[in-house]
C-alpha positions, -999 to +999 in steps of 0.1 A: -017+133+021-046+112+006-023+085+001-013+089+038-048+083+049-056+057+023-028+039+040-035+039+077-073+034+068-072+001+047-034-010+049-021-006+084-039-032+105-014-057+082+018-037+077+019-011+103+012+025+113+041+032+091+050+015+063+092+017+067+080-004+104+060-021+083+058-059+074+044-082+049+060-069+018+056-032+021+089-020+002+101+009-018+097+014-055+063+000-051+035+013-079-003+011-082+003-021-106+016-039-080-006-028-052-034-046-079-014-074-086-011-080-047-051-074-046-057-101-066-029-125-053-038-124-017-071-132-005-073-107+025-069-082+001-089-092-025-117-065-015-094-036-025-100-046-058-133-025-060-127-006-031-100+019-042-097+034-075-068+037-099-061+070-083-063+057-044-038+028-056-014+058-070-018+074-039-010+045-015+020+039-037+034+074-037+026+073-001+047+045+005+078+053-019+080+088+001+078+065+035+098+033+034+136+036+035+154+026+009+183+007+025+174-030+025 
């Protein structure tokens, strides 16, 4: 659930309500070290760096593994 909400509060104006309708390279089997290897690679989300903690990043990503389908 807090992933859920992380989610739609700081990720869906870019990749959607949802991330399996999602765009922008929202895709399954992604972890809190990528989510922070994205942070720093691309500007726009170059706040989240300080703005979520370790544990929000799990979160987001546990969020999105239960979400996105896993068919390409």
């Amino acid at each position: 659930m807090r992933g859920a909400v992380l989610y739609r509060t700081h990720c869906s104006s870019c990749h959607g309500d949802e991330p399996e309708n999602g765009t922008q390279g929202v895709y399954k089997g992604l972890t809190a070290s990528v989510l922070e290897s994205a942070y720093r690679r691309v500007v726009v989300m170059q706040p989240f760096t300080t703005l979520l903690s370790a544990a929000n990043n799990q979160d987001v990503a546990a969020f999105i593994e239960y979400r996105v389908d896993p068919r390409p």
